[in-house]
KOLGUVO-791520 format. One record per residue (C-alpha): x, y, z; residue number from 0. Coordinates in steps of 0.5 Angstrom, whole numbers, always signed. Layout:
<rec><px>X</px><py>Y</py><pz>Z</pz><n>NUM</n></rec>
...
This chain:
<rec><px>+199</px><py>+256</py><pz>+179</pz><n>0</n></rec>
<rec><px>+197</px><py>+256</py><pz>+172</pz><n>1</n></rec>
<rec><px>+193</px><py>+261</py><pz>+169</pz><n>2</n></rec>
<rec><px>+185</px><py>+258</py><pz>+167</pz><n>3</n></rec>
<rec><px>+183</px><py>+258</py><pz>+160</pz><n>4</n></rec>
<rec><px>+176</px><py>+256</py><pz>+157</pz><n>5</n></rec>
<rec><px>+174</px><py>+253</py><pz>+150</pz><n>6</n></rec>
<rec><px>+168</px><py>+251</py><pz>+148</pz><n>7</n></rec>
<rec><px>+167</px><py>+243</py><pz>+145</pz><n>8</n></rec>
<rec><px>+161</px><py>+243</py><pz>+142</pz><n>9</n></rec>
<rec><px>+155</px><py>+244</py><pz>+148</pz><n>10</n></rec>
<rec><px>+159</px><py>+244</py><pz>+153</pz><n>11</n></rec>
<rec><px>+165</px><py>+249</py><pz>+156</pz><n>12</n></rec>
<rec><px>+172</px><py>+245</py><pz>+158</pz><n>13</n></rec>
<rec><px>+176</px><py>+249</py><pz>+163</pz><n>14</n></rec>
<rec><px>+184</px><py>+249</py><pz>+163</pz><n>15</n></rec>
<rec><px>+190</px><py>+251</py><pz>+165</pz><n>16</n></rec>
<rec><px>+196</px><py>+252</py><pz>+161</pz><n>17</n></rec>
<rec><px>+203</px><py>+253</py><pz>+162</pz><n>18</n></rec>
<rec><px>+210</px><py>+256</py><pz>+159</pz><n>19</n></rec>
<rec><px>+210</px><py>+255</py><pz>+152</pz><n>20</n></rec>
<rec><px>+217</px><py>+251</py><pz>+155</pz><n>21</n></rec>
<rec><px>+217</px><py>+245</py><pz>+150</pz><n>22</n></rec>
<rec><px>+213</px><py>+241</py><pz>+146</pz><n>23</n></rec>
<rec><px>+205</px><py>+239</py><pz>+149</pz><n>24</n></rec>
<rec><px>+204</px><py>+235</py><pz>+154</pz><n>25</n></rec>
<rec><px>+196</px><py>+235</py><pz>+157</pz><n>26</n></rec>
<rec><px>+194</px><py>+232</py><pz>+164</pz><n>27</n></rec>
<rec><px>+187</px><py>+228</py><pz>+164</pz><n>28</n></rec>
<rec><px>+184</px><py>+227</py><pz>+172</pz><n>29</n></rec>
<rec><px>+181</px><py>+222</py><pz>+175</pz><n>30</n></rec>
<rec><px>+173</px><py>+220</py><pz>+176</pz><n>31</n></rec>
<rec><px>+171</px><py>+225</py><pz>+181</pz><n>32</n></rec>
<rec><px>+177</px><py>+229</py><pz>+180</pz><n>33</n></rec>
<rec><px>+179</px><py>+236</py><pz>+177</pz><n>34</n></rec>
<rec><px>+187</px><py>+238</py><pz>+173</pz><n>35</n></rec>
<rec><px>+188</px><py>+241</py><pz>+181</pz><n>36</n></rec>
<rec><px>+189</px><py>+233</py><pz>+183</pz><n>37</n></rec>
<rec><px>+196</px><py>+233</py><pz>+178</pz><n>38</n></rec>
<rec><px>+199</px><py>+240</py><pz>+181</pz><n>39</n></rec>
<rec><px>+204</px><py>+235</py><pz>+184</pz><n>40</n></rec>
<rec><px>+207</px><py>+233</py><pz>+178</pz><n>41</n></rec>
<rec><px>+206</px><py>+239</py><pz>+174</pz><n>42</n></rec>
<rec><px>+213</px><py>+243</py><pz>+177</pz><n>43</n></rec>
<rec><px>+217</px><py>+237</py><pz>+174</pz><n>44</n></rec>
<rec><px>+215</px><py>+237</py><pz>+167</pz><n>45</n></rec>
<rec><px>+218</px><py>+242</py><pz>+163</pz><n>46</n></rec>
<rec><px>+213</px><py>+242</py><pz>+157</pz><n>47</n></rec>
<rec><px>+208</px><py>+246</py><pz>+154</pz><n>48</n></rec>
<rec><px>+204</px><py>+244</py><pz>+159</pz><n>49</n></rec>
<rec><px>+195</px><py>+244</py><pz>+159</pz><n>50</n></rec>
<rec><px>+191</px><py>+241</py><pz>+165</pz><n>51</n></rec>
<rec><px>+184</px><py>+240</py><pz>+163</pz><n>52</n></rec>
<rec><px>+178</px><py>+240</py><pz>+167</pz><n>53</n></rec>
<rec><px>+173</px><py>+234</py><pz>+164</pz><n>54</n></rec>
<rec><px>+166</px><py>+235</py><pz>+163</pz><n>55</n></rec>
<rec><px>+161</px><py>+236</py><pz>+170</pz><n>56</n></rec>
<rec><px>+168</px><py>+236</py><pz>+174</pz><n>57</n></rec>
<rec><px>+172</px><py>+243</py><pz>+177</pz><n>58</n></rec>
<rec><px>+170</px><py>+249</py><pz>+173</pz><n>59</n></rec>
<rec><px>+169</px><py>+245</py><pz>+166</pz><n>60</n></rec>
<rec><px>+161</px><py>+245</py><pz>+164</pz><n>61</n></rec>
<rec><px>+156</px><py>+240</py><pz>+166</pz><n>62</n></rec>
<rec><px>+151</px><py>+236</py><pz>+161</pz><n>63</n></rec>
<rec><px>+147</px><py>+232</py><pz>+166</pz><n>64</n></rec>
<rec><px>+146</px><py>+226</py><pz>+164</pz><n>65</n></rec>
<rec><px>+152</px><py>+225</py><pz>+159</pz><n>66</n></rec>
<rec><px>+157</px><py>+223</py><pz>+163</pz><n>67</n></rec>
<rec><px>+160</px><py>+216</py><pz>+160</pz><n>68</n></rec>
<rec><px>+168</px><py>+215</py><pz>+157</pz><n>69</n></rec>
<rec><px>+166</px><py>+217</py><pz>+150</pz><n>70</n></rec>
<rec><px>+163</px><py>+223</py><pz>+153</pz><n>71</n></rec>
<rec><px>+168</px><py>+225</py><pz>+156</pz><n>72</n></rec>
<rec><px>+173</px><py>+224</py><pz>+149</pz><n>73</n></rec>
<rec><px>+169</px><py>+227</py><pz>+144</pz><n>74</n></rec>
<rec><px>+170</px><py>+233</py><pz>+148</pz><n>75</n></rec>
<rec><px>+177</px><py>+232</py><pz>+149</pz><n>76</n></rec>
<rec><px>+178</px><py>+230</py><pz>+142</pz><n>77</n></rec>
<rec><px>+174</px><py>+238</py><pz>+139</pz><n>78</n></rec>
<rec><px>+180</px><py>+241</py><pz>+145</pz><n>79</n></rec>
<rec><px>+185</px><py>+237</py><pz>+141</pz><n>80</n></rec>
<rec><px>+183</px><py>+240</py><pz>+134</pz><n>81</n></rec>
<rec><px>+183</px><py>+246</py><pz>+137</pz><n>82</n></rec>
<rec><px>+190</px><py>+247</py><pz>+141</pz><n>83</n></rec>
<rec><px>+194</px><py>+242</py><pz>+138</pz><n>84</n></rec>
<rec><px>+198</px><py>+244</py><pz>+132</pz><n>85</n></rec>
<rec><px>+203</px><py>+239</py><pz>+133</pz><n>86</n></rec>
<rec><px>+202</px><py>+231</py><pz>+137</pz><n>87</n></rec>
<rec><px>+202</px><py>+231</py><pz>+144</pz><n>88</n></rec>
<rec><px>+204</px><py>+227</py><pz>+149</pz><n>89</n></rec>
<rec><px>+197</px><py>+225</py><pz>+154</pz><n>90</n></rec>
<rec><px>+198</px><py>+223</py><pz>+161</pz><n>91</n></rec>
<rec><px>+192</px><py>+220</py><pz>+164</pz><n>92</n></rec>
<rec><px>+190</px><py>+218</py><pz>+172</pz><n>93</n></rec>
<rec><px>+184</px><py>+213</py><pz>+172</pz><n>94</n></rec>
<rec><px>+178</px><py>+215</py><pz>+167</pz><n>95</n></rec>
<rec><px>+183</px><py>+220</py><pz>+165</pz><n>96</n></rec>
<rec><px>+187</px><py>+213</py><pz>+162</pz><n>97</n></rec>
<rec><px>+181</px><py>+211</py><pz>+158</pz><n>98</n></rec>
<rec><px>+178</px><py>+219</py><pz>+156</pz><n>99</n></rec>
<rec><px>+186</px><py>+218</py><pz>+153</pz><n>100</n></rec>
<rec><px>+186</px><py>+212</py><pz>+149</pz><n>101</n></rec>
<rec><px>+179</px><py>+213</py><pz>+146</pz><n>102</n></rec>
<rec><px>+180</px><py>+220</py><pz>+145</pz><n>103</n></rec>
<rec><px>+187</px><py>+219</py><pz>+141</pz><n>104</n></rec>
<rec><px>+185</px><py>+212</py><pz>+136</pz><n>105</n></rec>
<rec><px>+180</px><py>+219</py><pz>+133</pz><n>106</n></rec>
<rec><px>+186</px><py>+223</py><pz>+132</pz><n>107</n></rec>
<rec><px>+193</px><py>+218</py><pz>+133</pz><n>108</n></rec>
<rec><px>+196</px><py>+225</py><pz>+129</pz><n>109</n></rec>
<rec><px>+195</px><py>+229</py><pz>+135</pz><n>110</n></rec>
<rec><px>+199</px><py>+223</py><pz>+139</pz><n>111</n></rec>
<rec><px>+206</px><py>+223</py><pz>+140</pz><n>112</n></rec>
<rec><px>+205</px><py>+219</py><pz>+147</pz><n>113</n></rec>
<rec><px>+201</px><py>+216</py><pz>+152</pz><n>114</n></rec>
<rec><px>+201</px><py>+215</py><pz>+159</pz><n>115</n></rec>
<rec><px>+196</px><py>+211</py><pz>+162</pz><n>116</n></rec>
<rec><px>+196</px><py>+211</py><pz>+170</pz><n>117</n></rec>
<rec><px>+192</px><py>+206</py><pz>+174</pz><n>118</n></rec>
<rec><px>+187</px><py>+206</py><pz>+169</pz><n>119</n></rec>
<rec><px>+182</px><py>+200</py><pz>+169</pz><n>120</n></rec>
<rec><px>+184</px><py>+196</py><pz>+164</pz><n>121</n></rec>
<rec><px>+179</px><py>+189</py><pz>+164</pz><n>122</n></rec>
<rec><px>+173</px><py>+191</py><pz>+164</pz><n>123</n></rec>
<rec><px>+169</px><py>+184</py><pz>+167</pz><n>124</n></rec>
<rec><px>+174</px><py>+187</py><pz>+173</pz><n>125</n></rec>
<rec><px>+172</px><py>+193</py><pz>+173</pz><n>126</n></rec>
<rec><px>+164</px><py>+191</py><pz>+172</pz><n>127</n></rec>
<rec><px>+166</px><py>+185</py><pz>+178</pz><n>128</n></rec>
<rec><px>+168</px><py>+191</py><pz>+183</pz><n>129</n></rec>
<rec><px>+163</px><py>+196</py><pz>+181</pz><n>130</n></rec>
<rec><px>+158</px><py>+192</py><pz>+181</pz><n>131</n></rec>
<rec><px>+158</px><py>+189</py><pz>+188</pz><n>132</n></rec>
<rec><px>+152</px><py>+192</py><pz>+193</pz><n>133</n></rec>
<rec><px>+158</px><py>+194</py><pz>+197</pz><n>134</n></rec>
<rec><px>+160</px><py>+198</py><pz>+192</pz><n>135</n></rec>
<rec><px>+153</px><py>+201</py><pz>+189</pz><n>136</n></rec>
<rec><px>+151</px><py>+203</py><pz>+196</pz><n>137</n></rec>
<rec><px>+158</px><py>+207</py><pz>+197</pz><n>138</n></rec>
<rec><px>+157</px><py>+211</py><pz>+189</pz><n>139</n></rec>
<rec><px>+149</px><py>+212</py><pz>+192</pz><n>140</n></rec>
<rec><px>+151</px><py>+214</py><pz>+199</pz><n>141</n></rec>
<rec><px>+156</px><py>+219</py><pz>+197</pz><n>142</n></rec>
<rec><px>+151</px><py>+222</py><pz>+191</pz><n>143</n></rec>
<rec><px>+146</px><py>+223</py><pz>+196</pz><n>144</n></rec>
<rec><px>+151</px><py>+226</py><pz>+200</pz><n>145</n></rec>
<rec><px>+153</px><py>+231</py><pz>+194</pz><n>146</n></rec>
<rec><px>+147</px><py>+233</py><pz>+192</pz><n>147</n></rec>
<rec><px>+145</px><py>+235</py><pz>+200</pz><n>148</n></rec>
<rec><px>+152</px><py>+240</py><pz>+199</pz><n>149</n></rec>
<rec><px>+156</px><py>+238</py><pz>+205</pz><n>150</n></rec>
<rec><px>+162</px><py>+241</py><pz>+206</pz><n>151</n></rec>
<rec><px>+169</px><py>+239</py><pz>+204</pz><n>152</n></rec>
<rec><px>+171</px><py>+237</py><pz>+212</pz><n>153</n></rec>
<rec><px>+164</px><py>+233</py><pz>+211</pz><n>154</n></rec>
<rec><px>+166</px><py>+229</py><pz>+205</pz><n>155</n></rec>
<rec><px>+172</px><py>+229</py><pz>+207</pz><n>156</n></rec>
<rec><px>+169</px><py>+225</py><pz>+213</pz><n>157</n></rec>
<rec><px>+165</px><py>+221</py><pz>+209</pz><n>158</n></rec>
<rec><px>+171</px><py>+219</py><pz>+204</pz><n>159</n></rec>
<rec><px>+176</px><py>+217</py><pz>+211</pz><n>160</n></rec>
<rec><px>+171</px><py>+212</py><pz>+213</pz><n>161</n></rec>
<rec><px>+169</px><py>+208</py><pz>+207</pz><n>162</n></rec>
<rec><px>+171</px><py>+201</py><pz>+207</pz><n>163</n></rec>
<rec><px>+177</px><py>+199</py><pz>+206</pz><n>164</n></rec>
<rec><px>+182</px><py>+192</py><pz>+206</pz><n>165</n></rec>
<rec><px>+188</px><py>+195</py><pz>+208</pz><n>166</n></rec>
<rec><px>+194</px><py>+191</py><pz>+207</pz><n>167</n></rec>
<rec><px>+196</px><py>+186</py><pz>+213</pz><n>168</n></rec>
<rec><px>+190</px><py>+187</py><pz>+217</pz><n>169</n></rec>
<rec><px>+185</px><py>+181</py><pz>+216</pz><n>170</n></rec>
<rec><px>+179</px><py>+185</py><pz>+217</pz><n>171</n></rec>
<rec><px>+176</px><py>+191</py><pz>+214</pz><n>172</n></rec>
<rec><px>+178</px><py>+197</py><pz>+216</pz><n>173</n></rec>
<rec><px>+178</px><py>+204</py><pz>+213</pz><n>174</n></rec>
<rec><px>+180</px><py>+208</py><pz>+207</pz><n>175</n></rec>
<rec><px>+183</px><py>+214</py><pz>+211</pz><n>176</n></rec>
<rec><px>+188</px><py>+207</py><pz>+213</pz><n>177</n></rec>
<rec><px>+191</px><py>+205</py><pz>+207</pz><n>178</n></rec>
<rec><px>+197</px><py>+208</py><pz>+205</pz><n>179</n></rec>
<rec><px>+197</px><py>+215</py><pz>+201</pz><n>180</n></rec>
<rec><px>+189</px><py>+217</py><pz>+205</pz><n>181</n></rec>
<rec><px>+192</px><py>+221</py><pz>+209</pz><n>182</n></rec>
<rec><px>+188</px><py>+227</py><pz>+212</pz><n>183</n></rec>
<rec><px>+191</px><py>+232</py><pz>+207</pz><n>184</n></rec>
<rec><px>+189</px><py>+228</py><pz>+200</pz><n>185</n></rec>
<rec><px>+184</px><py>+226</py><pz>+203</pz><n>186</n></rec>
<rec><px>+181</px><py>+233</py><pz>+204</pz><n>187</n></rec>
<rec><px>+185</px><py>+235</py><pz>+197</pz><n>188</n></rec>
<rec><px>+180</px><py>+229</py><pz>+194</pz><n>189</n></rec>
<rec><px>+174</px><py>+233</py><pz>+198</pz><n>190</n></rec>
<rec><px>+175</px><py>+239</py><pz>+194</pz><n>191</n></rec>
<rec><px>+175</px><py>+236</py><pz>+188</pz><n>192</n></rec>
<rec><px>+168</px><py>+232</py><pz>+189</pz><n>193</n></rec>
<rec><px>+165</px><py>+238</py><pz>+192</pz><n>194</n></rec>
<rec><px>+166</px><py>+242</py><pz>+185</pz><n>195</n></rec>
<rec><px>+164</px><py>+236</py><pz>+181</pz><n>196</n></rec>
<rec><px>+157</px><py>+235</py><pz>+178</pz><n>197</n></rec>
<rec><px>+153</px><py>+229</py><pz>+182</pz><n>198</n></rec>
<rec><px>+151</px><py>+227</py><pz>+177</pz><n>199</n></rec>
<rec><px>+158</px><py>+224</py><pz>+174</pz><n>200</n></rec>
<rec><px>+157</px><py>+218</py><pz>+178</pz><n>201</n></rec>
<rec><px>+150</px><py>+217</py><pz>+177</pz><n>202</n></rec>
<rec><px>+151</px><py>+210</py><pz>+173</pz><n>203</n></rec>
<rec><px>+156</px><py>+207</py><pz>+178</pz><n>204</n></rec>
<rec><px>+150</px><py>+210</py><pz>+184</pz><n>205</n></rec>
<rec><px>+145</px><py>+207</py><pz>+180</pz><n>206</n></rec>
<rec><px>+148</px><py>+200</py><pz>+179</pz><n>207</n></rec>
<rec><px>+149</px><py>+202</py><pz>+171</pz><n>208</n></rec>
<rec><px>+155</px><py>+200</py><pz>+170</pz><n>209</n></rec>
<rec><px>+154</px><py>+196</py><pz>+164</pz><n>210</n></rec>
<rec><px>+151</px><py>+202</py><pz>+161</pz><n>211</n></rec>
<rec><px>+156</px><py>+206</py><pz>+162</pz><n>212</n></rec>
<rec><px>+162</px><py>+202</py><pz>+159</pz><n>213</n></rec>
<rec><px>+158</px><py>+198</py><pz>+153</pz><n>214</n></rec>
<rec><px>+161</px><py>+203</py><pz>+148</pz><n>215</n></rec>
<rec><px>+168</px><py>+202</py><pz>+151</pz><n>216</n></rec>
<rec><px>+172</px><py>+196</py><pz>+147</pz><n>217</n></rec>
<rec><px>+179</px><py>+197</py><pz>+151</pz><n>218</n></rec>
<rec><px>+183</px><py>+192</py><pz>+147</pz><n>219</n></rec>
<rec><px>+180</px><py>+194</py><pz>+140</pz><n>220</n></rec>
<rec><px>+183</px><py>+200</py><pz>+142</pz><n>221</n></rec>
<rec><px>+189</px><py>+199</py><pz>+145</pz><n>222</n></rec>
<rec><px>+191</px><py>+194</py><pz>+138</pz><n>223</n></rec>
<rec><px>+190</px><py>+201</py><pz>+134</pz><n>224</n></rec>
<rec><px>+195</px><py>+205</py><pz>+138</pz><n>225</n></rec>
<rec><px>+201</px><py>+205</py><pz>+134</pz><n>226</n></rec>
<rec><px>+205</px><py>+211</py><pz>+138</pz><n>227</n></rec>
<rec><px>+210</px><py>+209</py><pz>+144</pz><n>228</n></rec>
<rec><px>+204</px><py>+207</py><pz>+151</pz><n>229</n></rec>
<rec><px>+208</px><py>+208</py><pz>+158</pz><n>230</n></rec>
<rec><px>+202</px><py>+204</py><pz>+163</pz><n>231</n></rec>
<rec><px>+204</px><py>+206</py><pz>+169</pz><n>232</n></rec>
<rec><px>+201</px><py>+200</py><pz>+175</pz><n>233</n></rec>
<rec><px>+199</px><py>+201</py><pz>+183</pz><n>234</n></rec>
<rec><px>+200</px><py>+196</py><pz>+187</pz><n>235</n></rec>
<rec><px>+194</px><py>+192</py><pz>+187</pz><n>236</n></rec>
<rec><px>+195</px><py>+191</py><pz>+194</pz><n>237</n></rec>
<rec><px>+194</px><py>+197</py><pz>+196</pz><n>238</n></rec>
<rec><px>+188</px><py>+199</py><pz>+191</pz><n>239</n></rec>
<rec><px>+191</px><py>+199</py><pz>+185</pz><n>240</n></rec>
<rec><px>+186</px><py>+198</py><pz>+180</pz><n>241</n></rec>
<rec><px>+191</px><py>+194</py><pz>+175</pz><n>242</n></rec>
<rec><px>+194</px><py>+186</py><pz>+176</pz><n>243</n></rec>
<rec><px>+200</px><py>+183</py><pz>+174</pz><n>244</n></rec>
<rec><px>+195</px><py>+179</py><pz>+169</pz><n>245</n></rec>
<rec><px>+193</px><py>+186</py><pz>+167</pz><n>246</n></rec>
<rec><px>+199</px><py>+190</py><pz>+166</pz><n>247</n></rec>
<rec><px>+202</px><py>+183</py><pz>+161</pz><n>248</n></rec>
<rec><px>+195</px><py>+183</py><pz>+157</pz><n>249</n></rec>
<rec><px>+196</px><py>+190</py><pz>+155</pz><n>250</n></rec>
<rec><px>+203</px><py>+190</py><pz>+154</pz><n>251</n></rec>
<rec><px>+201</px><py>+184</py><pz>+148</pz><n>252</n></rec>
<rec><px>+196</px><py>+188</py><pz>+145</pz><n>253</n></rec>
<rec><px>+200</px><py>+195</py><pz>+144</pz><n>254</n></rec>
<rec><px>+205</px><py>+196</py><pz>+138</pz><n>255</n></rec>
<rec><px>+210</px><py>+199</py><pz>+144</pz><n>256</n></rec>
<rec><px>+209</px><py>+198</py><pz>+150</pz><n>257</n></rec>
<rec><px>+212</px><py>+199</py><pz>+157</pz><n>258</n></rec>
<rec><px>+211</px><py>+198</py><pz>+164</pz><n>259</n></rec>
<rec><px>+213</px><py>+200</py><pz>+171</pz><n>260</n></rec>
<rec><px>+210</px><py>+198</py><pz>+177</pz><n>261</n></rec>
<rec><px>+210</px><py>+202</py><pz>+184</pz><n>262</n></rec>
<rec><px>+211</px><py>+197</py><pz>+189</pz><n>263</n></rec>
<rec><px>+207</px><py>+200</py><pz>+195</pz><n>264</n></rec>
<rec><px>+203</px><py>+205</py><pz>+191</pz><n>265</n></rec>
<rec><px>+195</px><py>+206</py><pz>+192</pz><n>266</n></rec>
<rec><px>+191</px><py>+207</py><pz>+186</pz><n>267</n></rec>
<rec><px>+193</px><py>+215</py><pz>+187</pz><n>268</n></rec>
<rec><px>+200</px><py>+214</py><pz>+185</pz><n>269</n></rec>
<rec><px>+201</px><py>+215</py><pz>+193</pz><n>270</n></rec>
C-alpha cells in the first residue's frame, strides 16, 4: 500500500498517496463515488513516480457541501499540481476522473506530459439524456437517502447489486450484480468507496440538476486546447461502457494527438 499524504488546495484538505520516486509522475484520478483505492489494480504496473489522489468529499480528502461540480474538483487538482509537480506529468482518469483531467490540464498544459481518459462521458446531451431520466434520478435519490442513513458496506453493496440494469443478451431488465465485471468482490470493493464518500457528491444528480452541474463544463472547447498526446481508453458500450463509436471518433477529431483502443467486453469499470 502507498503511504498517505495530505496538501491543502484552498479551503479544502486533498488526501494522496504516493510512491517511489522510480520514474517521471503519473497521477491517478477515480471515478464519481470512488476513492485512489479503485486503481490498486493498476498501480504494481506502473513503474513511475506514482501519486493517487482522493477528489474532494471522496475518501479521506475534505468535504465542502455543496461544491461538488467538475470545475470544483479541478481547481483543487490544479493547486496540488502547482504544488507537487516540478515537472509534466502524465494523468490518468477513470470517469469524472477524465473530465477533472482535461479541465484541470487546459489551466497548466505545462504541468502535462500526457493524458488518459478511461471511460469518461465525453457528449454531454448523452450524458444529460441518461442522467436526466426519472429512472436514473429515483436510482442517484435512492442511494443518497441510503448514505445519508449510514448503512453498512455489505448494505450498500446490496443496494448496488440490484439496480437495474440491461445486461447483454437478455431482453428484459436485470441486474447490475449481472453485467459483466459486478461481481461480489467489486461491488463490495464499489461499496467501501461510497461508504466514505460525502452524500452530498451526488446531490445535483439526486436532485434532477444535471444541467447545473455541467453548465461550465465545454468538453469540445477544451478537448481543441489540449496540444499533448491524449490516449481515450473506450469500454464497450454493450456492457455499460459510457463512450460510443460516435463518441470515440468525435473526440479523436477534436485532439491535436489522439489515440483510441476500445476493450471489447469490457464495463464502464474497465472490467
Amino acid at each position: 500500500m502507498l503511504p498517505e499524504k495530505t496538501a491543502q488546495a484552498g479551503a479544502v484538505t486533498i488526501n494522496f498517496a504516493e510512491g517511489p520516486q522510480s520514474g517521471p509522475p503519473f497521477v491517478l484520478l477515480h471515478g464519481g463515488g470512488d476513492r485512489w483505492q479503485y486503481l490498486l489494480p493498476i498501480i504494481p504496473t506502473l513503474r513511475w513516480h506514482l501519486f493517487a489522489l482522493d477528489l474532494r468529499g471522496h475518501g479521506k480528502s475534505g468535504r465542502v457541501p455543496g461544491a461538488y461540480r467538475p470545475e470544483h474538483y479541478a481547481d483543487d487538482i490544479v493547486a496540488w499540481m502547482e504544488q507537487h509537480l516540478t515537472e509534466p506529468a502524465i494523468f490518468f482518469g477513470h470517469s469524472l476522473g477524465g473530465w477533472v483531467a482535461l479541465l484541470a490540464a487546459v489551466q497548466k498544459l505545462d504541468k502535462i506530459r500526457a493524458l488518459i481518459l478511461a471511460d469518461p462521458p465525453l457528449n454531454i446531451e448523452r450524458f444529460l439524456a441518461i442522467e436526466g431520466s426519472e429512472a436514473r434520478i429515483g436510482m442517484w435519490r435512492a442511494m443518497r437517502d441510503l448514505a445519508l442513513s449510514g448503512p453498512s458496506v455489505p448494505e450498500l453493496a446490496d443496494f448496488l447489486a440490484n439496480l437495474p440494469a440491461q445486461v447483454p443478451g437478455q431482453d428484459k431488465p436485470g441486474r447490475l450484480g449481472d453485467l459483466p465485471g459486478m461481481d461480489a468482490v467489486y461491488l463490495r470493493a464499489w461499496a467501501k468507496n461510497l461508504s466514505q464518500a460525502d452524500p452530498d457528491v451526488i446531490l445535483y444528480h439526486a436532485g434532477g440538476r444535471m444541467d447545473e452541474y455541467v453548465e461550465k463544463v465545454d468538453l469540445d472547447g477544451v478537448l481543441g486546447r489540449i496540444p499533448c498526446p491524449v490516449l481515450l481508453v473506450q469500454a464497450d458500450p454493450s456492457h455499460g461502457g459510457l463512450v460510443t463509436d460516435g463518441n470515440a471518433q468525435h473526440v479523436l477529431s477534436l485532439l491535436a494527438d489522439g489515440m483510441h483502443v476500445k476493450l471489447e467486453g469490457a464495463s464502464h469499470a474497465l472490467g
